[in-house]
C-alpha positions in Angstrom: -26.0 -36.5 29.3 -24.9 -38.9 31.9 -21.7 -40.7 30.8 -20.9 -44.3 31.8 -17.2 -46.0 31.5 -17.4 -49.8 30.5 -13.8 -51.8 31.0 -14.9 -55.6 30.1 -13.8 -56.0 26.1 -16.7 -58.5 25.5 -19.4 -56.3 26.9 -21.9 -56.2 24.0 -20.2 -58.0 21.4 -22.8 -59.7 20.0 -25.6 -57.3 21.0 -23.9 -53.9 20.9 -26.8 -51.5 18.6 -29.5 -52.9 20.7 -27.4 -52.0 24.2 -26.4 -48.4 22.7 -30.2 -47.8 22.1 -31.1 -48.8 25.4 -28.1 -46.2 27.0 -29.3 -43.4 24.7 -32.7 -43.6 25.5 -31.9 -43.3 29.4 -29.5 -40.3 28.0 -26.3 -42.0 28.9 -23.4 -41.9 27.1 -21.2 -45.0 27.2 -17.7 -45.2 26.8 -16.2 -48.5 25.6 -12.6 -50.1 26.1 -11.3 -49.4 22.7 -7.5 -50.8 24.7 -7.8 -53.8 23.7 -6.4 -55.0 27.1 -7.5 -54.6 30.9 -6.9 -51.2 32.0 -4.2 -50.6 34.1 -4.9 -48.4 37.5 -3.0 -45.6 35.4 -5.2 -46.2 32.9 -9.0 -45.9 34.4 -7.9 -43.1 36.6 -7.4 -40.7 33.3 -10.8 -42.2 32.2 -12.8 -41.9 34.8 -12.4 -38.1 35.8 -15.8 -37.5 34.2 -18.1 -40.7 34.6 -21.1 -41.0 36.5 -20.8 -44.8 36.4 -18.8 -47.6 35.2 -19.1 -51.2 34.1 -16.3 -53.3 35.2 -14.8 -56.2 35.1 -12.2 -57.0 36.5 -9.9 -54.5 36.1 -8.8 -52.5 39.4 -11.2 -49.9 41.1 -9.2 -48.9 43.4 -9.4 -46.0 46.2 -6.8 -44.0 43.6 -9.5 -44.7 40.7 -12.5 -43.9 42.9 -10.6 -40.6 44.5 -10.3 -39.6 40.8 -13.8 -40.0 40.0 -15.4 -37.2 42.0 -18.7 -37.5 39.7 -18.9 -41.3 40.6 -22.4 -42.6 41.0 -22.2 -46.3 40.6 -20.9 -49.5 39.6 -22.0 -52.0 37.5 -19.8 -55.3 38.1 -19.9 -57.1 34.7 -20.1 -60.8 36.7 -19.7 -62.0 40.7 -17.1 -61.1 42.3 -16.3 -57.5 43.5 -12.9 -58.0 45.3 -11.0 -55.7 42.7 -13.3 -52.9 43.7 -12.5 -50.7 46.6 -16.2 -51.4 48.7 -15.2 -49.3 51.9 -14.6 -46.2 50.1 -17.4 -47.1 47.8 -19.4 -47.2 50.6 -18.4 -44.1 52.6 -18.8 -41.9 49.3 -22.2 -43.6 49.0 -21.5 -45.3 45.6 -24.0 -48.2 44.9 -22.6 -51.4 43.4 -24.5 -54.1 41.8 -23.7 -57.3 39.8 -25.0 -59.7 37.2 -26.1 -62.4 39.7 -26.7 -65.8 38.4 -26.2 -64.1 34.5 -23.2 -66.2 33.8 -23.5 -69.4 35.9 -24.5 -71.7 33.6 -21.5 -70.4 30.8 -19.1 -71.4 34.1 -20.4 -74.8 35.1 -20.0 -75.9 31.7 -16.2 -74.7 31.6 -15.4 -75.9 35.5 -16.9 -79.5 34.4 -14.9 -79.3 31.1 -11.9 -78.7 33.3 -12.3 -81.3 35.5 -12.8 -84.0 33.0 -10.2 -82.6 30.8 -7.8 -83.0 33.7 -9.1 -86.6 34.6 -8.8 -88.1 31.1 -5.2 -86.0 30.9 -7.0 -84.7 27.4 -4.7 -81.9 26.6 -1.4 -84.0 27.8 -2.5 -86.9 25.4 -3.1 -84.2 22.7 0.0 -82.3 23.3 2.2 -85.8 23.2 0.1 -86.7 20.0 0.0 -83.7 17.6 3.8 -83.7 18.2 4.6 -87.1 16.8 6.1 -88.1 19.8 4.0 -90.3 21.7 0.9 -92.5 20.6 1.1 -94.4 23.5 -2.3 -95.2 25.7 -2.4 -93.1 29.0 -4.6 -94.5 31.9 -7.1 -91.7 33.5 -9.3 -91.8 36.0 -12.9 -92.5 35.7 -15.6 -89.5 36.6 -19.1 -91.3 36.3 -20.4 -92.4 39.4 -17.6 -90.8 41.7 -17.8 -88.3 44.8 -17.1 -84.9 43.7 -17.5 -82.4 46.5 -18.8 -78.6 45.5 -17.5 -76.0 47.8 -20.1 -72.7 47.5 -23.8 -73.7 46.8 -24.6 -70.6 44.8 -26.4 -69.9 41.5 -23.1 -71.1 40.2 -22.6 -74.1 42.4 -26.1 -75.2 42.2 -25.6 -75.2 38.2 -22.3 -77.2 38.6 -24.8 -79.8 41.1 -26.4 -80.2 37.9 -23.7 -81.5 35.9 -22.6 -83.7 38.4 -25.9 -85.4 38.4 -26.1 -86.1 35.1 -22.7 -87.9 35.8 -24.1 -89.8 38.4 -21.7 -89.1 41.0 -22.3 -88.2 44.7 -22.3 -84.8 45.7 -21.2 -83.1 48.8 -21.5 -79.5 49.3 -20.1 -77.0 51.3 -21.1 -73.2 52.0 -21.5 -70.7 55.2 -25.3 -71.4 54.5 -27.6 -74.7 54.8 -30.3 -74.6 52.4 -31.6 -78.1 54.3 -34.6 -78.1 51.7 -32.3 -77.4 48.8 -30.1 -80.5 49.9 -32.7 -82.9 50.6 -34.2 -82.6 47.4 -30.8 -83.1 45.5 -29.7 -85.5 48.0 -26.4 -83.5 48.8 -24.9 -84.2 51.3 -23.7 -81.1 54.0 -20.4 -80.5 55.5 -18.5 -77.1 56.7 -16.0 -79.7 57.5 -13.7 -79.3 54.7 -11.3 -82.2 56.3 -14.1 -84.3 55.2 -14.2 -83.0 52.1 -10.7 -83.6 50.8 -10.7 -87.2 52.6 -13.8 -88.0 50.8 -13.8 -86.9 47.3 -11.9 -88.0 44.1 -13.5 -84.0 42.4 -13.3 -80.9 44.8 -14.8 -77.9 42.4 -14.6 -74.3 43.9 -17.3 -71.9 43.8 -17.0 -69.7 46.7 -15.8 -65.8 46.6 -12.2 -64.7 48.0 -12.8 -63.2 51.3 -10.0 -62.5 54.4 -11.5 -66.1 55.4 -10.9 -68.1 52.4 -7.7 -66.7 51.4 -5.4 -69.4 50.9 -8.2 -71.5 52.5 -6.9 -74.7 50.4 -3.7 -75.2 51.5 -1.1 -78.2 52.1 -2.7 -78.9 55.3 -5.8 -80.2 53.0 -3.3 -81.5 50.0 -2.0 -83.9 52.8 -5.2 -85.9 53.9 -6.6 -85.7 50.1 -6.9 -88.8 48.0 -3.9 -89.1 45.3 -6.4 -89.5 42.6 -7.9 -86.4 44.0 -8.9 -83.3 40.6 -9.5 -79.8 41.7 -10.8 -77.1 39.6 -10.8 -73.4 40.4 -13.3 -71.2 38.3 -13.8 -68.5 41.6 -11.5 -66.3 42.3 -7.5 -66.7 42.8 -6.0 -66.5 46.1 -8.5 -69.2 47.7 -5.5 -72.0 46.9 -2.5 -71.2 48.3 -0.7 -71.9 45.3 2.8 -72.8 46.3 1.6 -75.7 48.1 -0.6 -76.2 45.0 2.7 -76.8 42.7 4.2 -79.4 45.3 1.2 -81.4 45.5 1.2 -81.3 42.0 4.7 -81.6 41.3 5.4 -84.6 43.8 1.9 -86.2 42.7 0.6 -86.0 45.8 -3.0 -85.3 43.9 -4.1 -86.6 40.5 -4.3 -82.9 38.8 -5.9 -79.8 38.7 -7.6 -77.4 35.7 -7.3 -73.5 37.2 -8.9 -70.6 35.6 -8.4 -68.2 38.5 -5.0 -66.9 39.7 -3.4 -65.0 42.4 -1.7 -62.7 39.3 -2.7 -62.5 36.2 -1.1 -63.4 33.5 0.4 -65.7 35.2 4.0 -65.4 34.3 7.3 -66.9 35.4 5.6 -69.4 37.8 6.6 -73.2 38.2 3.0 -74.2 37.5 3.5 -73.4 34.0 5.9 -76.6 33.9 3.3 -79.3 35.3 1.7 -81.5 33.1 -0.9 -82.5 35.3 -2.4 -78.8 35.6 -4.6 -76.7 32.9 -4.8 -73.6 33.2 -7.5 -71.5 31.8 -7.1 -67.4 31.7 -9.7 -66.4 33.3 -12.2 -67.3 30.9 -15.1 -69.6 32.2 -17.7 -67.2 32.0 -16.7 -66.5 27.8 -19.5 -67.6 26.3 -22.2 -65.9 23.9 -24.8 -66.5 26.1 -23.0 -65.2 29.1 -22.4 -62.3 27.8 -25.1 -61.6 26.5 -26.8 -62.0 29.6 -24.4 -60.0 31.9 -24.5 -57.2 29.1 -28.2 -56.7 29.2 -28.4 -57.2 33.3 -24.8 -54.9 33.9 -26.6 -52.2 31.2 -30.0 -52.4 33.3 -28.8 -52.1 36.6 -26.1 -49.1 35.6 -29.4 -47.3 33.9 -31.7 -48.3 37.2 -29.2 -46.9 39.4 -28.8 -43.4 37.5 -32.4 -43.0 37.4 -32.5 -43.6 41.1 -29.8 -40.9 41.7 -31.6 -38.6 39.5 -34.8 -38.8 41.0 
């Protein structure tokens, strides 16, 4: 029996007896994070010496993990982004790697948009200052319906956030390496790769795009300088796309309204200055936390880890 390592601790919570079924009757035996934490690189390289797949999330597959795994068919990524995983050794030792496209977008549009208009109507600063007993006083926040909010990465998660905006009535531009000019027209976006444009334009920047060498740091104080002061930028992506020192001093010196981040550079983030500011949330990494995300990046990460050991089989 084929055996399959899954790291992400809410993988089949609420559907775990149907997913075992479907593993045992493609003779696969998984084996579930019973840590109660994300493993360490230590960690998944005493686990993995006798997997033929895993299911990860977004702990660290590194080329030590992968050089440990010598029976290593595949991975399942549990969600989007595959930066922890090591994909040019993957590749060379001809390891397939798939993800739960489009599984968990609608579970991170709804948090992203809850960050963004938690930040603008300072809802956790006025509820802090409240359940204290220390402050009843009325704080002004900025309005969100009808405003420009600009989307950067037009993706299944992106296009789900386009949604939410609309209901808002704001106006929308969007950014990404791709023009989908049908897909624009008919949401009347409108298209820039100009992100200067962006950040002069907007009063809601939202980022949706995946951390590559190219957009590393790719929000920077270069931006934070030509933004508008009553300027909120949300992060549900990946960490490492804002540069995140020059994050604090636009934050800190009030050069932008506020910010709600749920993706860091390190994680926990510990011992950083952007645990003082009031005018940032911070979320832990969390967006896609929702039943029906993961229910639906269970059942897709299961299937694909099952397709892809029938493949190699065959």
């Amino acid at each position: 029996m084929k055996k399959v390592l899954i790291t992400p601790r809410s993988f089949a919570k609420y559907n775990k007896d149907h997913v075992i079924n479907l593993f045992h009757n493609a003779e696969i035996d998984p084996v579930f994070n019973e840590t109660g934490s994300i493993y360490t690189e230590e960690r998944l390289i005493e686990a993995v010496e006798a997997v033929d797949g895993i299911i990860v999330g977004v702990d660290p597959i590194t080329e030590n993990v992968i050089n440990h795994a010598p029976k290593l068919k595949t991975i399942a990524k549990y969600g989007v982004g595959i930066d922890n995983i090591a994909l040019d050794l993957a590749k060379k030792r001809n390891i397939t790697i798939t993800r739960t496209l489009g599984a968990n977008a609608s579970s991170v549009a709804d948090y992203d948009f809850a960050l963004l208009m938690a930040v603008a109507r300072r809802v956790v600063e006025i509820n802090n200052a409240a359940k204290e007993n220390i402050d009843w006083s009325k704080k002004m926040a900025l309005d969100i319906y009808g405003k420009t909010i600009g989307i950067l990465g037009l993706g299944a998660t992106g296009r789900e956030t386009v949604k939410r905006a609309q209901g808002f009535a704001m106006d929308i531009y969007g950014y990404d390496i791709y023009e989908d000019k049908a897909y624009l027209e008919e949401n009347n976006i409108k298209f820039t790769q100009d992100l200067t444009t962006i950040f002069k334009e907007c009063d809601f920047i939202s980022l949706h795009i995946p951390l590559t060498e190219d957009t590393h740091h790719l929000i920077n104080k270069d931006l934070f300088a030509i933004a508008k002061p009553n300027l909120v930028l949300t992060n549900t992506a990946r960490g490492g796309i804002i540069n995140e020192e020059d994050l604090y001093e636009a934050l800190a010196n009030k050069r932008i309204f506020g910010a709600g981040i749920d993706a860091f550079e390190q994680e926990p983030l510990e011992n950083s200055p952007l645990l003082d500011l009031d005018n940032l949330i911070i979320g832990t990494h969390t967006a896609a936390s929702s039943v029906g995300a993961s229910e639906q990046m269970t059942l897709q990460a299961t299937q694909n880890i099952i397709n892809e050991l029938n493949e190699t089989s065959n």
